[in-house]
N, C-alpha and C positions, 0 to 999 in steps of 0.2 A: 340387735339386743341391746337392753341399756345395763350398763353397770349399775350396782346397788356399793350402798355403802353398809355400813351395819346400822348405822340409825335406820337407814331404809329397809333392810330386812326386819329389824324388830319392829318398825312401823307395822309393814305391811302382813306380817306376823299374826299381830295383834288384829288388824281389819278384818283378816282372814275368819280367825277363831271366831272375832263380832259376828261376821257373815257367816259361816257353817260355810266358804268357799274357800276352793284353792287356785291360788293366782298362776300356779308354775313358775314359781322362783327357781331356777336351776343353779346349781355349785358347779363349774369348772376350775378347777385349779386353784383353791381355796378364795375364791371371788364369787360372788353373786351377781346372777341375770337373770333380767322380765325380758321377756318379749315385749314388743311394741303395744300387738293386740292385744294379752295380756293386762298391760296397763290399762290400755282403753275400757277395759272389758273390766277393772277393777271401779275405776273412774265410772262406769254406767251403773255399775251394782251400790253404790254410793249414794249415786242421783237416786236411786229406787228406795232406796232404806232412808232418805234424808226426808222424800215426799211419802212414805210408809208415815215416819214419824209424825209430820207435817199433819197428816192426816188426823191421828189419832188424837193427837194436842187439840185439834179445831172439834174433834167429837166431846172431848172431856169438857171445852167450852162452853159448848154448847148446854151438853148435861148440867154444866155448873147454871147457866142461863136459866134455864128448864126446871131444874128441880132443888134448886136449894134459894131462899129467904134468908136474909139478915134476922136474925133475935132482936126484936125491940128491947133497948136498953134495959127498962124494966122488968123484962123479963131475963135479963141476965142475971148469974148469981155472984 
């Protein structure tokens, strides 16, 4: 198991809530621990939401490419 620090728990706290996941932070003896898998298993949920995003941004590009024109200055008001 690895020790956490408290930046670490409120880090991963917060990733948590991001994700709708639970890492299994456990409390022994007013200290925090991940397991190893755990982590890793945090660290893949990351890569997936990082290329989810990735995704989405190259849709919206596209859209912008596709469906929207500059206003000819003239035609600005």
């Amino acid at each position: 198991m690895i020790k956490l620090e408290d930046y670490d728990v409120r880090l991963l706290e917060r990733v948590s809530k991001k994700l709708s996941t639970d890492f299994g932070i456990k409390e022994i003896d007013d200290e925090f621990y991940i397991k190893e898998d755990d982590l890793f298993s945090l660290i893949d949920e990351l890569y997936d939401y990082a290329g989810h995003l990735e995704e989405e941004l190259e849709d919206m590009e596209q859209d912008i490419q596709d469906n929207y024109r500059p206003v000819p200055v003239e035609q600005q008001i």
